[in-house]
C-alpha positions in Angstrom: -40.3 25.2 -0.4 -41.4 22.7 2.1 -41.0 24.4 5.2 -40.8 21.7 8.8 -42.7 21.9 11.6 -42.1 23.9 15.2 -41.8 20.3 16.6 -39.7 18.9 13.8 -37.4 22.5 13.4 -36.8 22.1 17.5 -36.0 18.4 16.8 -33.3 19.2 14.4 -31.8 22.2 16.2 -31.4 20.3 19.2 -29.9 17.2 17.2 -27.3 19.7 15.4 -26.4 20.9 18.9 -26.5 17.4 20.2 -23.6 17.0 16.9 -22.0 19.8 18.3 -21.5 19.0 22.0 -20.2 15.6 21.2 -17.5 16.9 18.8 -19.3 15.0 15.8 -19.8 16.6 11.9 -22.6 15.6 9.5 -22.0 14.9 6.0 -25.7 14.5 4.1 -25.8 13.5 0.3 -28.8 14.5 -1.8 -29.0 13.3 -5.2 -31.1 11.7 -7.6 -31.7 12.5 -11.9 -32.0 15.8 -12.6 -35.9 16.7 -12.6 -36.6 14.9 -9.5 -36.6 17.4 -6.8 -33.1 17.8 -5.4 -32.7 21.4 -5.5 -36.2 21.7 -3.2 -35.2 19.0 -0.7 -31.3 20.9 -0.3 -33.0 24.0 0.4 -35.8 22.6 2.5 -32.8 20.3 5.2 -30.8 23.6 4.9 -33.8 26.5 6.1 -34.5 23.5 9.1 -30.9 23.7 10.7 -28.9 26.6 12.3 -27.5 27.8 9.0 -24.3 28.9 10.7 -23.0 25.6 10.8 -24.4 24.3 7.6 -22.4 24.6 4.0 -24.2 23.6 1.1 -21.8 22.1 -1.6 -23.5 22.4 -5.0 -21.4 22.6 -7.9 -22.7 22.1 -12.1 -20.8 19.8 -14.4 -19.5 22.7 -15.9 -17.8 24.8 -13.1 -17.1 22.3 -10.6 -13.5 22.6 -9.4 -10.3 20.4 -9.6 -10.6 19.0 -12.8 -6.9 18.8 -12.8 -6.5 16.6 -9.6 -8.2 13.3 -8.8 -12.3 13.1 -9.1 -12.8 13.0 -5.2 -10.2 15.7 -4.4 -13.1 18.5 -4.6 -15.3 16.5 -1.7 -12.3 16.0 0.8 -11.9 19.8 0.4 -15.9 20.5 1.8 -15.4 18.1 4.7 -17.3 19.4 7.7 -15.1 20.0 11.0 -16.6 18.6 14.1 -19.9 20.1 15.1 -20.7 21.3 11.2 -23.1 19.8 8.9 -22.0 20.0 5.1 -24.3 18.5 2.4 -23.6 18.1 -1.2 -25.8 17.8 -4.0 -24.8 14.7 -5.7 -21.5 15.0 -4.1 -19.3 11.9 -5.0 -22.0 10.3 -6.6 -22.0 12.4 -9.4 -19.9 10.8 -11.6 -21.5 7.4 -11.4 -25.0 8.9 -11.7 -23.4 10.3 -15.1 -22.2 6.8 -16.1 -25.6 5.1 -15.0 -27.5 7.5 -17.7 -24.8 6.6 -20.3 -25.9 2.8 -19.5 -22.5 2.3 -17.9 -21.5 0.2 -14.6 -20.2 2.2 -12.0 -16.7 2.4 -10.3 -17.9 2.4 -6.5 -14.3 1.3 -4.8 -12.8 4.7 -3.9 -16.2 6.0 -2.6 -16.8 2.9 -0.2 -13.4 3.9 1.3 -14.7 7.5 1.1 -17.7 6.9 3.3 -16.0 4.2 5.4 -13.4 6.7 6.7 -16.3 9.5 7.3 -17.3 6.6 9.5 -14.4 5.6 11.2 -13.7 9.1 11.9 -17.2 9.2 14.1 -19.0 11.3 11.4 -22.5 10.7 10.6 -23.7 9.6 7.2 -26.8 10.6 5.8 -27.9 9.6 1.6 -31.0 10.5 0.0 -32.0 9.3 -2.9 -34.7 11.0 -4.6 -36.9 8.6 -6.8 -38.0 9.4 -10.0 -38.7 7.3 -12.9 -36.3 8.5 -15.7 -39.0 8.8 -18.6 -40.9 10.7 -15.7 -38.0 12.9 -15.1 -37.0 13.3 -18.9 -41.0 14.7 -19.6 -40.9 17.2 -16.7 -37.6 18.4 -18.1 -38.5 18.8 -21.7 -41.6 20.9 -20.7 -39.8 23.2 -17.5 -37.1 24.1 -20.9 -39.6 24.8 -23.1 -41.4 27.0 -20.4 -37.8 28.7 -19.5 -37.3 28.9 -23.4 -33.5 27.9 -22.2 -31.0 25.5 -23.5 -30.3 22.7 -21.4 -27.0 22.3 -19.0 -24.6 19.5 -19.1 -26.4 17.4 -16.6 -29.5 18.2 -17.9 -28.0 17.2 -21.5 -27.3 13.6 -19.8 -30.9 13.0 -18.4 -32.5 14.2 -22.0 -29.3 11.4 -23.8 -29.5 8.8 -21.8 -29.3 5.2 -23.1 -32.4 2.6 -23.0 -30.9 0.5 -20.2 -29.9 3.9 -17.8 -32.9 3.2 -15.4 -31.3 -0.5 -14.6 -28.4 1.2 -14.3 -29.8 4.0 -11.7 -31.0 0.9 -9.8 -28.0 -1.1 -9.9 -26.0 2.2 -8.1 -28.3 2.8 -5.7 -28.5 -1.1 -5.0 -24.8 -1.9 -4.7 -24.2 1.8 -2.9 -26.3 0.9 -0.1 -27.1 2.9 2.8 -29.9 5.1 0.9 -32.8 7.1 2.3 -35.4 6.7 -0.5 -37.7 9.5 -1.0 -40.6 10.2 -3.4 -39.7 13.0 -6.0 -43.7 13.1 -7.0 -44.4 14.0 -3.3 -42.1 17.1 -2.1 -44.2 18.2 0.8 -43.7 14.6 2.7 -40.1 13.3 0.6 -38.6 16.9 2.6 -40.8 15.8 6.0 -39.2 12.2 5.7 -35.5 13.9 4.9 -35.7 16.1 8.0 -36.8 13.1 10.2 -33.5 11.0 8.8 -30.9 13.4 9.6 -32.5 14.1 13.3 -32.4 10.6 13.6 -29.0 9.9 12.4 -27.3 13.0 14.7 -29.6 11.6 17.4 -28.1 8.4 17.3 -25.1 7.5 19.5 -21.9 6.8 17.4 -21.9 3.2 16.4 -19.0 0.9 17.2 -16.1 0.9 14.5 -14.9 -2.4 13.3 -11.5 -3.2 14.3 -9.9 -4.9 10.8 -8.0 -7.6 11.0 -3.8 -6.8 11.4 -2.0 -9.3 9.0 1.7 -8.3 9.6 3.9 -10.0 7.8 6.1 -11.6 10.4 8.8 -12.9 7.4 9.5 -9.4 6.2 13.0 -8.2 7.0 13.8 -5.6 4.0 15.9 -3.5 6.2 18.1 -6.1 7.5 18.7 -6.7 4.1 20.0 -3.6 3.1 23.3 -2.9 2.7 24.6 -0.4 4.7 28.3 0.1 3.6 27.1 1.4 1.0 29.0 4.7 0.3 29.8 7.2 -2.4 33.3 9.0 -2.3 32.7 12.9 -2.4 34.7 13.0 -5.6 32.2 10.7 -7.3 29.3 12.7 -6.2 31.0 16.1 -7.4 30.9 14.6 -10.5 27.2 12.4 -10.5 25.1 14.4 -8.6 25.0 17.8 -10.9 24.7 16.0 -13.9 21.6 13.4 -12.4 20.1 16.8 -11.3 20.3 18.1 -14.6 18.5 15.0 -16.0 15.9 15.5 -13.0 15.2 18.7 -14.4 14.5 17.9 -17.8 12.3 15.0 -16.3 10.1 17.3 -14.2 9.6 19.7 -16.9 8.7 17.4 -19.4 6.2 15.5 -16.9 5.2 19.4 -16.8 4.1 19.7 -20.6 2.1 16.4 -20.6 0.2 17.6 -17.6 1.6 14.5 -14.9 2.1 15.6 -11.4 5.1 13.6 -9.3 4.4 13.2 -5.3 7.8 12.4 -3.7 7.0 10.9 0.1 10.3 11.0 2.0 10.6 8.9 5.4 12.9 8.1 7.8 13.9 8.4 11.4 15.3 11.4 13.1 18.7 13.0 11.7 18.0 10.3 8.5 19.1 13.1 6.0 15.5 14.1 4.4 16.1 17.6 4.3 19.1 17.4 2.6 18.0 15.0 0.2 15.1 17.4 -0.1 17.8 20.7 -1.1 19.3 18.3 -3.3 16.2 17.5 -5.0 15.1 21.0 -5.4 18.1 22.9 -6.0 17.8 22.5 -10.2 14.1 22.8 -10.2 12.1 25.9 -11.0 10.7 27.2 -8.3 7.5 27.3 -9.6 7.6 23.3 -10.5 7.5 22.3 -6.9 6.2 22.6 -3.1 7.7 20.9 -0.2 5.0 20.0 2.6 6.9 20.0 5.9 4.2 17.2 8.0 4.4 17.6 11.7 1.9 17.0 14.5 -1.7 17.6 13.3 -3.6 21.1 13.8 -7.0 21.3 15.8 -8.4 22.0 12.3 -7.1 18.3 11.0 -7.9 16.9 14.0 -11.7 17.8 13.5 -11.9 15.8 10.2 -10.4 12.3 8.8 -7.1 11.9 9.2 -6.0 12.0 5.4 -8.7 15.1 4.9 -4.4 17.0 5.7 -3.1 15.6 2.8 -5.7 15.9 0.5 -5.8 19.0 0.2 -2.0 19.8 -0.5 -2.4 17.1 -3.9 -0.8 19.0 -7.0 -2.1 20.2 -10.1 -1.2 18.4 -13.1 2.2 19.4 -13.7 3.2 20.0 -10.4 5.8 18.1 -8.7 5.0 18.0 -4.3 7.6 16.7 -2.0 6.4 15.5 1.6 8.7 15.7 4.4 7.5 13.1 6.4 3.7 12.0 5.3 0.5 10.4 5.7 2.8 6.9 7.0 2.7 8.8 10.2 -0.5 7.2 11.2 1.2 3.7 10.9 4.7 4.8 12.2 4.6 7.5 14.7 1.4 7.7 15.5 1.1 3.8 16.2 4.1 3.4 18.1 3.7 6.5 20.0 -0.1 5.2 20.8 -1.0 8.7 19.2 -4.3 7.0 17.8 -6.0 3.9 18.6 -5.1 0.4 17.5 -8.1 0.5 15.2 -7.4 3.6 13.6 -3.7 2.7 12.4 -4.4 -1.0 11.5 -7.9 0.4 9.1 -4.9 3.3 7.9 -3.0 0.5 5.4 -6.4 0.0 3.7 -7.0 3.9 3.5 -3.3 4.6 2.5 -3.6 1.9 -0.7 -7.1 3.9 -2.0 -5.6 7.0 -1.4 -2.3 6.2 -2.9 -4.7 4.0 -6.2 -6.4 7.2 -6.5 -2.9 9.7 -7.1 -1.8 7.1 -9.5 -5.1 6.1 -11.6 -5.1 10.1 -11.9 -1.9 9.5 -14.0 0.3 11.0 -10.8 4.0 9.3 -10.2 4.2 8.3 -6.9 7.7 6.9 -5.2 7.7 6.7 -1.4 11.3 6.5 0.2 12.5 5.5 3.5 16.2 7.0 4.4 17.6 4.2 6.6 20.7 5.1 9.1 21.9 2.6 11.8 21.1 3.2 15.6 25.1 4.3 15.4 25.1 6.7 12.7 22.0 8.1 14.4 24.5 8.3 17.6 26.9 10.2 15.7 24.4 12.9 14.1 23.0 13.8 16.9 26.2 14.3 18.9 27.3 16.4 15.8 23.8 18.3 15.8 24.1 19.2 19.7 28.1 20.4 18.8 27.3 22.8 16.1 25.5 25.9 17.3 23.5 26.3 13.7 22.4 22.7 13.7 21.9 22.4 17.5 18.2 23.8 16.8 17.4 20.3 15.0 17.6 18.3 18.0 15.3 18.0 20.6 14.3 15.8 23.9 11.9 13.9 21.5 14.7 12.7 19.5 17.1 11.1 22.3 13.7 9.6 24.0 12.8 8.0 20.5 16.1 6.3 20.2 14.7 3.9 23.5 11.9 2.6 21.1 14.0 1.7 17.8 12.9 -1.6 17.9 9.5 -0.6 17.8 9.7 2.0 15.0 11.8 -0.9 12.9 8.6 -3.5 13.0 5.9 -0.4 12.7 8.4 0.4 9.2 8.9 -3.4 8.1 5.0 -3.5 8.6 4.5 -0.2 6.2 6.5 -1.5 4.0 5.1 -4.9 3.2 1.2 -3.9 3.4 1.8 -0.5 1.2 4.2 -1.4 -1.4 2.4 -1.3 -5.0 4.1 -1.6 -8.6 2.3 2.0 -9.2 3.6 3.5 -5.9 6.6 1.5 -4.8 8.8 1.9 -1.6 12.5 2.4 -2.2 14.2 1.7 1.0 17.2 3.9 0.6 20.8 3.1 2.8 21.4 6.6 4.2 24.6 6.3 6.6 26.0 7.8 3.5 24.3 10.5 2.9 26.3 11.4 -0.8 25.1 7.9 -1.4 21.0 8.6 -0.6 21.1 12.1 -2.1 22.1 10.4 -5.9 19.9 7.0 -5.2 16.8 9.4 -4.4 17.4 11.2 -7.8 18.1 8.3 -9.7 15.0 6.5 -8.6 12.9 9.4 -9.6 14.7 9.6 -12.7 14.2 6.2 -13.8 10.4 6.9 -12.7 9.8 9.7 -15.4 9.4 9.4 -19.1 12.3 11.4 -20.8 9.7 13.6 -23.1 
């Protein structure tokens, strides 16, 4: 194994400390065809840092994990909290390296927003690429199985298949990927000396300045002045409705279970809106082991140390599965904006990351419906007078929720705002009247309903 330097194994402890001090985490991507060195250069950027704040994510087509949820799931899991290096061997570019060797063009949307929010989030970015001719790569493997008198793996399997035009395609990736580190695969001793000198640089440098994205509100939209909020149903009417929709509900969800499609439910809406009971409601006929409900309340230190969506992420179902959110990832753009919880730049990129994120759920074959519960500044008035008069619901109601009332306004536009830049035909907004609550209980269920095959 290449080993580095005194000089160059001083340089790169002090940049790693140099991460840590400033709050900053490393991501390093190493990948290349299978035969070209990869394995040494891991090993040889691993044994030059302090290993204890290095994870090395490495997994084989065969056993890598989440298979069940979308293809990036497994890499938001290994992101590094601030001061920790984590590099992964191929990492997301796995898949397109796979569809490269088949002669395929590869999908490179959701991984631009990948590495953007890395990024954004102040981490540093490090890609090497390590070159090797394919019919180079294909020789060398051919003679290290004969030698090993071994069958080849699944990756292996795609370097010895792959189609005539797979090099252009290799180049095409790494072309239209951008941002590589290209190292020699022929030369190991200087391709791991040049790999060590990129990541001291890139922890050396000083964070560069984050574009601030354009904010295109669209001043016309009024969608909550438009609802209607009479709108009521008697409690006779939901005595009769709401068992037999929550039967149907049931059937839905378990026959979404049997074809493998997860449901995520998002539920919004401002203080004393009604989500949790909507929530019991939606619940109450399901199997308990059909469903989790992920309460979302200020971030932990541990969230805070990675991107901002690394929280939700990791919560995603497996297929089958049905995952409620009380209160969600909109709290960037809601909350978090209007309370000046994060930086203008940071919520107004957020609509951009919210749509991949959301694209990703439902190109994974996930139903998504997103619902805001929506209660007049009155009706608010009333529930929380109510809360602070019954002793077991006086609990709910805090300082925070009487000071928020001053900035309705405010929350109304940062809503109206969510609303028109997030709404999709695969992960619509239903913008629910809630001063009933009888009347949003049934329209939640119905909506999800109508939003799930019947077998």
């Amino acid at each position: 194994m290449p080993k580095a330097s005194e000089e160059q194994r001083l340089d790169l402890i002090n940049a790693q400390q140099r991460l840590r001090a400033e709050g900053r985490s490393a991501v390093v991507v190493v990948t290349g065809v299978d035969g070209s060195g990869r394995h040494r250069l891991v090993n040889a950027l691993t044994h030059g840092l302090d290993t204890r704040g290095v994870k090395v994510h490495a997994w084989s087509r065969e056993d890598a994990p989440g298979s069940d949820r979308p293809p990036l799931w497994k890499y938001w899991q290994g992101l590094p909290a601030q001061g920790q290096v984590a590099v992964y061997l191929d990492g997301w570019y796995a898949e397109p390296l796979d569809r490269a060797l088949r002669g395929a063009s590869p999908e490179l949307s959701a991984i631009r927003q990948l590495e953007a929010q890395l990024i954004g989030h102040g981490s540093v970015l490090v890609k090497l690429w390590v070159e090797r001719p394919l019919a180079e790569a294909r020789r060398d493997l051919r003679k290290r199985l004969k030698r090993e008198a071994r069958d080849p793996t699944l990756s292996e399997q795609r370097v010895l298949a792959a189609e005539d035009g797979a090099q252009d395609q290799l180049d095409a990736l790494r072309a239209h990927s951008e941002g590589w580190t290209m190292l020699s695969g022929k030369a190991p001793e200087v391709a791991a000396d040049q790999a060590r000198e990129a990541l001291i640089a890139a922890m050396s440098a000083p964070t560069p300045p984050v574009p601030v994205p354009g904010h295109h509100r669209n001043r016309g939209a009024q969608a909550l002045a438009a609802l209607d909020m009479s709108a009521a149903l008697s409690k006779k009417a939901s005595n009769k409705q709401l068992p037999e929709a929550q039967a149907e509900l049931a059937r839905r969800i378990w026959a979404a279970r049997a074809r493998g499609q997860s449901t995520v439910v998002v539920l919004e809406g401002a203080d004393a809106a009604g989500k949790g009971g909507v929530i019991r409601r939606l619940t109450d006929p399901l199997d308990a082991r059909l469903f989790q409900v992920v309460p979302v309340a200020a971030p932990s230190d541990e969230e805070r140390a990675r991107p901002y969506l690394w929280r939700f992420w990791r919560h995603l179902p497996k297929a089958g599965q049905v995952l409620i959110f009380d209160r969600s990832w909109y709290g960037r753009v809601l909350v978090e904006r209007v309370e000046a919880f994060c930086r203008r730049d940071e919520w107004q990129r957020a609509f951009d990351e919210i749509n991949d994120f959301e694209a990703q759920l439902t190109d994974h074959g996930a139903v998504v419906r997103k619902f805001w519960l929506h209660i007049s500044p009155e009706e608010q008035l009333k529930r929380f007078e109510d809360r602070a008069e019954t002793p077991h619901k006086r609990h709910k109601l805090t300082d925070e929720d009487w000071r928020n009332r001053e900035k309705w306004d405010d929350y109304r536009v940062a809503v109206e705002d969510a609303v028109a830049r997030t709404h999709s035909a695969k992960a619509p907004w239903t913008l629910v009247p809630a001063n009933c609550k009888r009347h949003a209980r049934l329209a939640v269920i119905q909506t999800l309903i109508d939003a799930l095959a019947p077998d």
